[in-house]
CHARMM-style PDB file with segment names, atoms N, HN, CA, C and O in Angstrom:
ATOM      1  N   UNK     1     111.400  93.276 112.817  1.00  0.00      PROA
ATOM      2  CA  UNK     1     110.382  94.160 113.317  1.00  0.00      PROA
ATOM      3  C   UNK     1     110.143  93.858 114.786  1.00  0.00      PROA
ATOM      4  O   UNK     1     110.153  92.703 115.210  1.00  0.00      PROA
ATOM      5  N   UNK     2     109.907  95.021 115.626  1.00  0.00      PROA
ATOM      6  HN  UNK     2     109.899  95.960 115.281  1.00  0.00      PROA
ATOM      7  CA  UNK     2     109.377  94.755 117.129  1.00  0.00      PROA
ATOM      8  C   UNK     2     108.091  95.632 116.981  1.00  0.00      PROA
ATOM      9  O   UNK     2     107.701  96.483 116.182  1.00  0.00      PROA
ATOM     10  N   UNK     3     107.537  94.952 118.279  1.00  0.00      PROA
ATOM     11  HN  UNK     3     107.853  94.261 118.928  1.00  0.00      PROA
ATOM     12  CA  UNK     3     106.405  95.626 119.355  1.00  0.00      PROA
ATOM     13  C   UNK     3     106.727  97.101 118.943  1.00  0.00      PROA
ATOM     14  O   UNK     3     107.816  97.670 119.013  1.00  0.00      PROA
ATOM     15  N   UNK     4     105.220  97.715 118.384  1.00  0.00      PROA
ATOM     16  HN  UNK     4     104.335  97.252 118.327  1.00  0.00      PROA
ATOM     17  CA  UNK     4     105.361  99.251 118.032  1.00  0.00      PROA
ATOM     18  C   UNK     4     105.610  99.898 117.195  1.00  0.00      PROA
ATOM     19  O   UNK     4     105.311 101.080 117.020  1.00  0.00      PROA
ATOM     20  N   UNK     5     106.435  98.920 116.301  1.00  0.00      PROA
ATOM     21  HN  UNK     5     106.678  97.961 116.443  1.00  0.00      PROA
ATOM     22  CA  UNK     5     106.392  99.119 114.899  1.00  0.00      PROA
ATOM     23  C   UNK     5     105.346  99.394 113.918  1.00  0.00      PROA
ATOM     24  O   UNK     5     104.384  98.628 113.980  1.00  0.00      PROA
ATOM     25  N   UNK     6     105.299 100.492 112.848  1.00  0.00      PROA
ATOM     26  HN  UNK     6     106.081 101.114 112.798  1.00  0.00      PROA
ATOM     27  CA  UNK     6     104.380 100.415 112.109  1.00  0.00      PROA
ATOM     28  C   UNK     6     104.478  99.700 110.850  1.00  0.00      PROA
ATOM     29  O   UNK     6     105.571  99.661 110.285  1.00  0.00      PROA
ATOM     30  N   UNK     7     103.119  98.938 110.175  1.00  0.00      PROA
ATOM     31  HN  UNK     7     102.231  98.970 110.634  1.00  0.00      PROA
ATOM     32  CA  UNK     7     103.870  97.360 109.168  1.00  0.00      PROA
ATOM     33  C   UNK     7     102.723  97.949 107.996  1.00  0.00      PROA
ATOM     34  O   UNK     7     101.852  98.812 108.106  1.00  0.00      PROA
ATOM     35  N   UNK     8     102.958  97.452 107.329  1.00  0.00      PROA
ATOM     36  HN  UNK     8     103.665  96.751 107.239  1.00  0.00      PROA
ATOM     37  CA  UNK     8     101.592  97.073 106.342  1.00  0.00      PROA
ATOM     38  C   UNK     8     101.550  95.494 106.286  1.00  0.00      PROA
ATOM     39  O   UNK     8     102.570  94.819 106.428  1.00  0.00      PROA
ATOM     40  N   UNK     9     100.088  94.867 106.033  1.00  0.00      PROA
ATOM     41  HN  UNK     9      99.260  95.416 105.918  1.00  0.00      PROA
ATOM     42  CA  UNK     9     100.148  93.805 106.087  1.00  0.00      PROA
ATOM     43  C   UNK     9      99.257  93.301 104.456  1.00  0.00      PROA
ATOM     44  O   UNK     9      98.171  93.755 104.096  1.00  0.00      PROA
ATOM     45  N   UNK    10     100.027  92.356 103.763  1.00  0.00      PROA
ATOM     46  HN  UNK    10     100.910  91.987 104.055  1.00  0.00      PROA
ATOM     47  CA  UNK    10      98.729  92.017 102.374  1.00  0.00      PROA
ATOM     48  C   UNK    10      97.794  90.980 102.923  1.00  0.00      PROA
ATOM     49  O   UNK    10      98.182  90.028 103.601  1.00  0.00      PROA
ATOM     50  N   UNK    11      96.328  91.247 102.541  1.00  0.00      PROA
ATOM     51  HN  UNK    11      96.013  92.020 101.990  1.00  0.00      PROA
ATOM     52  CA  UNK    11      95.476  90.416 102.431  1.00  0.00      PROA
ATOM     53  C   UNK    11      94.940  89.512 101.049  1.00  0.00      PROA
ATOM     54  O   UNK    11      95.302  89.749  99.896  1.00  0.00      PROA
ATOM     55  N   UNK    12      94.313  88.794 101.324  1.00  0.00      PROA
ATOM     56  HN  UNK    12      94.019  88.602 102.260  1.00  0.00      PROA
ATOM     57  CA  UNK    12      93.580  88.288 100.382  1.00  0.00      PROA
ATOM     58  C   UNK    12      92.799  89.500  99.141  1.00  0.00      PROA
ATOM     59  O   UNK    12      92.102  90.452  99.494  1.00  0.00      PROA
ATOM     60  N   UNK    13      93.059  89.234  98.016  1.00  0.00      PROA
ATOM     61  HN  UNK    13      93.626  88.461  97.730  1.00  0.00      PROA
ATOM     62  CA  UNK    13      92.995  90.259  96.730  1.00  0.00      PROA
ATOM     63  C   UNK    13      93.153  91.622  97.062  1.00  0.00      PROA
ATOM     64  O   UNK    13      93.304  92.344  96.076  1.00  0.00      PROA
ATOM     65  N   UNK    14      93.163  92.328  98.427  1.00  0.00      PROA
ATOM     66  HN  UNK    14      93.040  91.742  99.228  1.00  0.00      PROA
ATOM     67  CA  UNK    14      93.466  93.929  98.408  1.00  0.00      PROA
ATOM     68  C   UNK    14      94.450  94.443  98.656  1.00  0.00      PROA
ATOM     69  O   UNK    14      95.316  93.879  99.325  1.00  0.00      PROA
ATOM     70  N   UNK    15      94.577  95.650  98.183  1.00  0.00      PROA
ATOM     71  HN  UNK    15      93.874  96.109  97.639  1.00  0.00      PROA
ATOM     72  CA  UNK    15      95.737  96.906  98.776  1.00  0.00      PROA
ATOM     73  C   UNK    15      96.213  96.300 100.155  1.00  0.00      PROA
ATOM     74  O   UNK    15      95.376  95.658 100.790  1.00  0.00      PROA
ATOM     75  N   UNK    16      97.048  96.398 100.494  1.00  0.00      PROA
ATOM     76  HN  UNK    16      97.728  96.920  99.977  1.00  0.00      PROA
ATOM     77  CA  UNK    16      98.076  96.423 101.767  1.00  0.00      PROA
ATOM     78  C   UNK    16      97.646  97.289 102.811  1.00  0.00      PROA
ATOM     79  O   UNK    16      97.653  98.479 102.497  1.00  0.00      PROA
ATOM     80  N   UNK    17      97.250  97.002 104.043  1.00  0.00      PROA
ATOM     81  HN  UNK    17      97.244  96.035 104.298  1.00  0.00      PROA
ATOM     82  CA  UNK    17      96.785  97.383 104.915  1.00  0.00      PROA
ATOM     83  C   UNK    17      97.650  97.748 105.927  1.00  0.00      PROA
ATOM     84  O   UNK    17      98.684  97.151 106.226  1.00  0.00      PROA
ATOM     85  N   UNK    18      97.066  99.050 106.611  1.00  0.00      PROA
ATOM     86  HN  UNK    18      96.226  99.535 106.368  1.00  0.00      PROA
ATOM     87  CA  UNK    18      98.396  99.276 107.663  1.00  0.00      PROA
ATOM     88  C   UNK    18      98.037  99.250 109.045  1.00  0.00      PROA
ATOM     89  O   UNK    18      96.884  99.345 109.465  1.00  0.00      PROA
ATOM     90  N   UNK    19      99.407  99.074 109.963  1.00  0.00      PROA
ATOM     91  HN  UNK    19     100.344  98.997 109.622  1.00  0.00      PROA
ATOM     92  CA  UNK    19      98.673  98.288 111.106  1.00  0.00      PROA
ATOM     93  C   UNK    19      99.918  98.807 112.041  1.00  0.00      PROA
ATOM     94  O   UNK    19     100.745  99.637 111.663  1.00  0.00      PROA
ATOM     95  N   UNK    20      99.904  98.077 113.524  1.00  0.00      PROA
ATOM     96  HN  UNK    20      99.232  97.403 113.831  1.00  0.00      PROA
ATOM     97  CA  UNK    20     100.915  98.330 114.227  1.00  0.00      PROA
ATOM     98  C   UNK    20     100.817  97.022 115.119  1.00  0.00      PROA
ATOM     99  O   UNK    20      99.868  96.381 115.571  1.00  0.00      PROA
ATOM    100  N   UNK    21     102.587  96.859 115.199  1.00  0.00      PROA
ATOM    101  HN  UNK    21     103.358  97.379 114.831  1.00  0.00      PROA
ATOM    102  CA  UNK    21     102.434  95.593 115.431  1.00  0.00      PROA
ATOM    103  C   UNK    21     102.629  95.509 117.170  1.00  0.00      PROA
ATOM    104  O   UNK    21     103.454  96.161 117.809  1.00  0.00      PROA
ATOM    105  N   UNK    22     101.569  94.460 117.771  1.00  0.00      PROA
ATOM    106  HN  UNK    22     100.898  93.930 117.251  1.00  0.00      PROA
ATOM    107  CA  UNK    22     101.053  94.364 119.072  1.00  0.00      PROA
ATOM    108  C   UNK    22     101.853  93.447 119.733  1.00  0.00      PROA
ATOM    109  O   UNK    22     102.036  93.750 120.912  1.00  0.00      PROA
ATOM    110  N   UNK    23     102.564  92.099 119.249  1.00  0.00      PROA
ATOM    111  HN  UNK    23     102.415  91.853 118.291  1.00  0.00      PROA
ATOM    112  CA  UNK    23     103.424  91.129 119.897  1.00  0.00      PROA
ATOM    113  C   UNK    23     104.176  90.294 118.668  1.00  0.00      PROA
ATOM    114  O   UNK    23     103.739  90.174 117.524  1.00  0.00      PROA
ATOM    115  N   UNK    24     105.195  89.846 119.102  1.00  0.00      PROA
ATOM    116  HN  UNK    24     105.550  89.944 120.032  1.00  0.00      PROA
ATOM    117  CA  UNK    24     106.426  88.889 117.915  1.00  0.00      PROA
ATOM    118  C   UNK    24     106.178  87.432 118.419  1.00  0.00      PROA
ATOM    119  O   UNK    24     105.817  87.151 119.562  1.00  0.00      PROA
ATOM    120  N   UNK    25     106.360  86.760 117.657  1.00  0.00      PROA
ATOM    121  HN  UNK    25     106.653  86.988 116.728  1.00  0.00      PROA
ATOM    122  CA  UNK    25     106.666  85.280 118.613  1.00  0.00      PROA
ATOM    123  C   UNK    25     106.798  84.362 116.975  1.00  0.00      PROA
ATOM    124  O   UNK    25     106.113  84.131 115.979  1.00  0.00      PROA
ATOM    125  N   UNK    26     108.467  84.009 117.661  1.00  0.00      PROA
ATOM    126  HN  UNK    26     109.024  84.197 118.470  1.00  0.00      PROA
ATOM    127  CA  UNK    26     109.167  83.130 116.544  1.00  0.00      PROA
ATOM    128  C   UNK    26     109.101  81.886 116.797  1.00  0.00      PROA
ATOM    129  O   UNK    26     109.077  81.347 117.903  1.00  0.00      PROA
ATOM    130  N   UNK    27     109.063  81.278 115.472  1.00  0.00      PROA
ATOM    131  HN  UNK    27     109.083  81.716 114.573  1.00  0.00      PROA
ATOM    132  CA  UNK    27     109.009  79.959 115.007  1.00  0.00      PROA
ATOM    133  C   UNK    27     109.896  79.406 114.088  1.00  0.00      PROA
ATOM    134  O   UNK    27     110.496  80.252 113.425  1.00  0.00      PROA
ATOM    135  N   UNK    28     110.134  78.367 113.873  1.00  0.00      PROA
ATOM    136  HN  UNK    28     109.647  77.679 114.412  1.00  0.00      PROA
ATOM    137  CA  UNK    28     111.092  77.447 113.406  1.00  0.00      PROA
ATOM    138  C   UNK    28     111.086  77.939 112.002  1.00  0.00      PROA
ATOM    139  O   UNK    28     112.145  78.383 111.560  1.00  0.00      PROA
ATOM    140  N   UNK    29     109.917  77.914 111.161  1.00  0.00      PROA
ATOM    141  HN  UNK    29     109.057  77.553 111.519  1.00  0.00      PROA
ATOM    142  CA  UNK    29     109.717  78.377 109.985  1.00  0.00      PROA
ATOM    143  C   UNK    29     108.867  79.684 110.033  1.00  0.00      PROA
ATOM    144  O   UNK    29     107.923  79.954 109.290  1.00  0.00      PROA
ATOM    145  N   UNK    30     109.394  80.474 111.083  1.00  0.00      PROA
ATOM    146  HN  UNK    30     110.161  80.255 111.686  1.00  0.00      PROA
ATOM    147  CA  UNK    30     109.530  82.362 110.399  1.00  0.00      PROA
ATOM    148  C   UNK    30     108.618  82.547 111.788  1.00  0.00      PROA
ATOM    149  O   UNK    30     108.547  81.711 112.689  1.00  0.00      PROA
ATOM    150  N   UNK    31     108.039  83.648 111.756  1.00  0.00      PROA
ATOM    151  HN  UNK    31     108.096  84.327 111.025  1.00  0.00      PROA
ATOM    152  CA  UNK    31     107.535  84.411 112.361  1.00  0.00      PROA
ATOM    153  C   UNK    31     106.219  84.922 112.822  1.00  0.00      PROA
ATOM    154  O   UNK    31     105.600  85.461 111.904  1.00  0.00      PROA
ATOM    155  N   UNK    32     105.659  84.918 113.863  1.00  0.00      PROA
ATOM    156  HN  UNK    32     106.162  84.481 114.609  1.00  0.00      PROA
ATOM    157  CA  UNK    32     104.020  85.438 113.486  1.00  0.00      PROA
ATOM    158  C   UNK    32     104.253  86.581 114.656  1.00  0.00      PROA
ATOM    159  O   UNK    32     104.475  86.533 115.866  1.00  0.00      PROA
ATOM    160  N   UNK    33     104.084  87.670 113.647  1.00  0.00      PROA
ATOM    161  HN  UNK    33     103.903  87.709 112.665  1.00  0.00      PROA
ATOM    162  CA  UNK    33     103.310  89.013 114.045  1.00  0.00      PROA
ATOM    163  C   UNK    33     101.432  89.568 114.520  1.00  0.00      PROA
ATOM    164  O   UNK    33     100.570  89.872 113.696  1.00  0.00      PROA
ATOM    165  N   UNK    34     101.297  89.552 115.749  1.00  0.00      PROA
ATOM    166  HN  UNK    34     101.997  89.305 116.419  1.00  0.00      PROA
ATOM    167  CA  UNK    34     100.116  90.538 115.778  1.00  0.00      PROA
ATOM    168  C   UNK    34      99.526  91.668 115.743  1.00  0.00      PROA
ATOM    169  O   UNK    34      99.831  92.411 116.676  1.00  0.00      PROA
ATOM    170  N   UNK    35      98.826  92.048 115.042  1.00  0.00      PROA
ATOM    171  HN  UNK    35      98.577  91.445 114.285  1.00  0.00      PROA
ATOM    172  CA  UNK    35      99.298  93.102 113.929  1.00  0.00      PROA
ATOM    173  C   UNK    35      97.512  94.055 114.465  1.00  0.00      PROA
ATOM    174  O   UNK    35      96.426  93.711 113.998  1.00  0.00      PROA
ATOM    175  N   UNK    36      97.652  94.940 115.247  1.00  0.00      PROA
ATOM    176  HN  UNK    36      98.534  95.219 115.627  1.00  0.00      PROA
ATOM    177  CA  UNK    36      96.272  96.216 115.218  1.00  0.00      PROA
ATOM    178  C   UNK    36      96.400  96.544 113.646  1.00  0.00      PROA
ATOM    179  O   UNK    36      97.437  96.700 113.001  1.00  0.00      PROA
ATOM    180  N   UNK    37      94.847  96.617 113.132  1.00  0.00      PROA
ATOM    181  HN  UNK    37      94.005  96.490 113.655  1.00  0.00      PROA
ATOM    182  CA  UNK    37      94.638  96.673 111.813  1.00  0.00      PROA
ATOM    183  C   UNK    37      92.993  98.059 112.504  1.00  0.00      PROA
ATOM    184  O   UNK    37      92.429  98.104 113.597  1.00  0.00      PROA
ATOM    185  N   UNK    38      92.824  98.772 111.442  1.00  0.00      PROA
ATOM    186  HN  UNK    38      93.282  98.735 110.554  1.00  0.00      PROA
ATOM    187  CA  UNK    38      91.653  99.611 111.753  1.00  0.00      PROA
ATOM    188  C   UNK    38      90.163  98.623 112.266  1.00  0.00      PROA
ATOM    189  O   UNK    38      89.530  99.110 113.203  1.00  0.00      PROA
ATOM    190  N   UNK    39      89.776  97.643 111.826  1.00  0.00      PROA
ATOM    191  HN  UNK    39      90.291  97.248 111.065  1.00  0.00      PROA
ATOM    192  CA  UNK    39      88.597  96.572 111.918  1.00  0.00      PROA
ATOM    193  C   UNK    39      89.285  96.005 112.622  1.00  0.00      PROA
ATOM    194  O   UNK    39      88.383  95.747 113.418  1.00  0.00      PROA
ATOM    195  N   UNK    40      90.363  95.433 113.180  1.00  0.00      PROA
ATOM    196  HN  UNK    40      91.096  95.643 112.533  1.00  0.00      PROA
ATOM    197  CA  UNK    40      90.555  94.738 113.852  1.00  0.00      PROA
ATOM    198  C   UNK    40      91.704  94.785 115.524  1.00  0.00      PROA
ATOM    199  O   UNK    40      92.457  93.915 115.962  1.00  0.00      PROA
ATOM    200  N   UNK    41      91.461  95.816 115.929  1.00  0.00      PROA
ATOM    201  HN  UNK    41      90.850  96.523 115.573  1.00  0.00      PROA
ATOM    202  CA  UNK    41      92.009  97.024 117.036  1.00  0.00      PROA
ATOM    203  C   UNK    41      92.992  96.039 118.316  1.00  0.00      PROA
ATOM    204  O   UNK    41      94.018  96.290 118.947  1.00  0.00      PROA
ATOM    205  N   UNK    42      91.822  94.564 118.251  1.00  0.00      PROA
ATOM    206  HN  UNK    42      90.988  94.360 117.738  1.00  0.00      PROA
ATOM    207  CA  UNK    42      92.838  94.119 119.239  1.00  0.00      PROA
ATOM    208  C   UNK    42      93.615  92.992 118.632  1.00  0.00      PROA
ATOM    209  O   UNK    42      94.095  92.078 119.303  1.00  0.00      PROA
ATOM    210  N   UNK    43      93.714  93.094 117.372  1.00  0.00      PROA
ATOM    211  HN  UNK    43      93.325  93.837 116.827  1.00  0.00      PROA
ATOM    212  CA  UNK    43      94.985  91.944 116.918  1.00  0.00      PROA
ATOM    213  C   UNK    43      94.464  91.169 115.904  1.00  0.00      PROA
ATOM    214  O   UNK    43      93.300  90.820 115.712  1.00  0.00      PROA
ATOM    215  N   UNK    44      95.501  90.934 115.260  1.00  0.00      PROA
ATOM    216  HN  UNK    44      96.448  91.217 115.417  1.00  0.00      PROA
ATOM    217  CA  UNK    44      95.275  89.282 114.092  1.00  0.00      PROA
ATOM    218  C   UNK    44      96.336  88.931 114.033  1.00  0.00      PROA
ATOM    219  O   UNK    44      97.163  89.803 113.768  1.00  0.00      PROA
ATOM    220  N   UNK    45      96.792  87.634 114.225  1.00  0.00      PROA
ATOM    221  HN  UNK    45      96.120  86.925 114.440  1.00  0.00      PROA
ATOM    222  CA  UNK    45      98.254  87.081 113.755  1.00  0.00      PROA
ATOM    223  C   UNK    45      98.125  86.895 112.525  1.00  0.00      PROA
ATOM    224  O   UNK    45      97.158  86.525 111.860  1.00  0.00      PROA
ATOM    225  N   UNK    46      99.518  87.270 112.157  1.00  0.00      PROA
ATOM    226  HN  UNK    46     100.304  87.571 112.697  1.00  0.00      PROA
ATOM    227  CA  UNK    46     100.087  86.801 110.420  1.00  0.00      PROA
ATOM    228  C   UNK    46     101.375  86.468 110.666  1.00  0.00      PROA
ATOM    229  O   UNK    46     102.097  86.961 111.532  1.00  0.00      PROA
ATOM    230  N   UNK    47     101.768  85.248 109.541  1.00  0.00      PROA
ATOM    231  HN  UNK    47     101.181  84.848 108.838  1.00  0.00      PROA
ATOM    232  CA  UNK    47     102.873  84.754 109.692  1.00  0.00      PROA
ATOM    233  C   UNK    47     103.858  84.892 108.399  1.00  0.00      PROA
ATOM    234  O   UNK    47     103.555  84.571 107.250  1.00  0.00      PROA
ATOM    235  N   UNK    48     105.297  85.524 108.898  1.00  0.00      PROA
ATOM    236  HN  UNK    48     105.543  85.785 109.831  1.00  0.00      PROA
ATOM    237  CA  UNK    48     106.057  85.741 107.877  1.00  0.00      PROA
ATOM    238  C   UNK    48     106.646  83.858 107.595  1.00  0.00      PROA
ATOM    239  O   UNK    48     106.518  83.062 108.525  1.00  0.00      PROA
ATOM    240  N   UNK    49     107.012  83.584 106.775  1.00  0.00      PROA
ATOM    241  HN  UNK    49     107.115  84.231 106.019  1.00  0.00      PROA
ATOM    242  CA  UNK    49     107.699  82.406 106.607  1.00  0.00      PROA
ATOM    243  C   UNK    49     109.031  82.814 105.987  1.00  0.00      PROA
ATOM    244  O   UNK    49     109.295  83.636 105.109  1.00  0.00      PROA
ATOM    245  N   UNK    50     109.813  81.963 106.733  1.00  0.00      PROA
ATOM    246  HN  UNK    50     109.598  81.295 107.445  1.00  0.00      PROA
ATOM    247  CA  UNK    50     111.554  82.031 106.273  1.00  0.00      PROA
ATOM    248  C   UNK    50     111.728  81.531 104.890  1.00  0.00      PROA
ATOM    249  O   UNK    50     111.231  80.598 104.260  1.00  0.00      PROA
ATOM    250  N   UNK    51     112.573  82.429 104.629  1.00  0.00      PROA
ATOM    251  HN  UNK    51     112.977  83.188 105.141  1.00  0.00      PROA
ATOM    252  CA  UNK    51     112.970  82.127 102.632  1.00  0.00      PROA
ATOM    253  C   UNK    51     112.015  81.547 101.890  1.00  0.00      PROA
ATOM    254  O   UNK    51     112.040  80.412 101.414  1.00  0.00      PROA
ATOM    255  N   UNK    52     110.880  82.637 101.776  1.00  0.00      PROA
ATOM    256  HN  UNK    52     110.859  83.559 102.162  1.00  0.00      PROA
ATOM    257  CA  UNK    52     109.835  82.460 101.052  1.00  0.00      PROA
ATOM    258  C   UNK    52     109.148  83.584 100.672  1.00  0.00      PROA
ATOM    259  O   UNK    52     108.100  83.947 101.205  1.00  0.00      PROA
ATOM    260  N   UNK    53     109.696  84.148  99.773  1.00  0.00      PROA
ATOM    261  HN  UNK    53     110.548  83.853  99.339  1.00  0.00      PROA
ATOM    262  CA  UNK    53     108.960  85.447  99.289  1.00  0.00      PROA
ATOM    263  C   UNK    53     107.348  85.932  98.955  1.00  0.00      PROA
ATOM    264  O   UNK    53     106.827  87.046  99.007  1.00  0.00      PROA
ATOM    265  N   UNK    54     106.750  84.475  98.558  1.00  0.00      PROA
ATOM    266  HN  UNK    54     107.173  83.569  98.516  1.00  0.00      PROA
ATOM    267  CA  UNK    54     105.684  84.661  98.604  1.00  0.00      PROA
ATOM    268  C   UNK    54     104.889  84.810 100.338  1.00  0.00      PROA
ATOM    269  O   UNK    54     103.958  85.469 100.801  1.00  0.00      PROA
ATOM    270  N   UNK    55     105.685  83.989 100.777  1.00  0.00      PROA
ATOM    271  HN  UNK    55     106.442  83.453 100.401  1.00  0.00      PROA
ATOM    272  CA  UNK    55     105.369  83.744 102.520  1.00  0.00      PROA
ATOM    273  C   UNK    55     105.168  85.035 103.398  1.00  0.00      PROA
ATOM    274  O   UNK    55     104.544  85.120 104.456  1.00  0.00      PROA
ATOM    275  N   UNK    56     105.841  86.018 102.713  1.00  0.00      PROA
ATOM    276  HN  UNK    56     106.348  85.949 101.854  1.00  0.00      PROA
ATOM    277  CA  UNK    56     105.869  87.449 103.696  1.00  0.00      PROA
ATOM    278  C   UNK    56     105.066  88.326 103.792  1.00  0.00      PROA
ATOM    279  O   UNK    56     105.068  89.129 102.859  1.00  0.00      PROA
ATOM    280  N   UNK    57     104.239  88.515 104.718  1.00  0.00      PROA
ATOM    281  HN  UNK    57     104.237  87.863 105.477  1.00  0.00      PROA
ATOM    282  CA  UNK    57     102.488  89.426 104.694  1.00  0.00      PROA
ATOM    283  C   UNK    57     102.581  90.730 105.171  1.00  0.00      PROA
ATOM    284  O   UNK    57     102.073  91.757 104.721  1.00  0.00      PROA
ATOM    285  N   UNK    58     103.547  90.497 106.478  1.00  0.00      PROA
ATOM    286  HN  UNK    58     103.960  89.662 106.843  1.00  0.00      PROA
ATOM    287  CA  UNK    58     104.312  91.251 107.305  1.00  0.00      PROA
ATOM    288  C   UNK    58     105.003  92.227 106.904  1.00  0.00      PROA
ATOM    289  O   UNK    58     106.130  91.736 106.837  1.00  0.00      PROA
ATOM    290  N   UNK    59     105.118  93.816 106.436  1.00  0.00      PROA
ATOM    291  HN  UNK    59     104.203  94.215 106.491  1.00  0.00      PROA
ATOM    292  CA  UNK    59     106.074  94.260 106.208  1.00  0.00      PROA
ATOM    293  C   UNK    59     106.615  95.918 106.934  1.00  0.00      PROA
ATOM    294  O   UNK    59     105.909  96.899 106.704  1.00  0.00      PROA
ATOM    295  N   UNK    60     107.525  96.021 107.542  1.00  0.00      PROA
ATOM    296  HN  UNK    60     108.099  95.223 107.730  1.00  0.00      PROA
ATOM    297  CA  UNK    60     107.806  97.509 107.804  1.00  0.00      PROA
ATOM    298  C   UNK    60     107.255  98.586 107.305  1.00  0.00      PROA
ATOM    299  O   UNK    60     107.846  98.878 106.265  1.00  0.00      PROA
ATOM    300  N   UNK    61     106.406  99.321 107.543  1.00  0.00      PROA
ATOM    301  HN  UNK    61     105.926  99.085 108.388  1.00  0.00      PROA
ATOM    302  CA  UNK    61     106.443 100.496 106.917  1.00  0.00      PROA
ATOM    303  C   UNK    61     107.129 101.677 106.706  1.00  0.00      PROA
ATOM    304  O   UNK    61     107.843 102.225 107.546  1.00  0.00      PROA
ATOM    305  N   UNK    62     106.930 102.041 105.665  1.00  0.00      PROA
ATOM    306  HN  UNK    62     106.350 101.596 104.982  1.00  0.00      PROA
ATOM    307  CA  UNK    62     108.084 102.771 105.280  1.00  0.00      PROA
ATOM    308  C   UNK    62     107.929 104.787 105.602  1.00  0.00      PROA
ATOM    309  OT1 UNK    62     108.864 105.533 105.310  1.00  0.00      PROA
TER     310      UNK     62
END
């Protein structure tokens, strides 16, 4: 995923939220996306983690 992309992101117990993603910046163990969410306009990082399915918050929208 890059800058501009539209993602959904999961939270804590709810529906999948959709967002657009504001900046990338990789790490050793995966990824953190900042992600415009409706409540939250100028950003939240979330971090995908490498080969970890549960790890992935981050996702393309489709």
């Amino acid at each position: 995923m890059k800058v501009s992309d539209k993602v959904t992101v999961k939270t804590d117990g709810g529906p999948r939220r959709s967002g657009v993603v504001l900046a990338v910046e990789p790490f050793s163990e995966g990824t953190m996306y900042l992600v415009s969410l409706e409540d939250y306009p100028l950003g939240i990082w979330f971090f995908n983690e490498t080969d970890h399915a549960d790890g992935i918050f981050v996702e393309k929208a489709e």
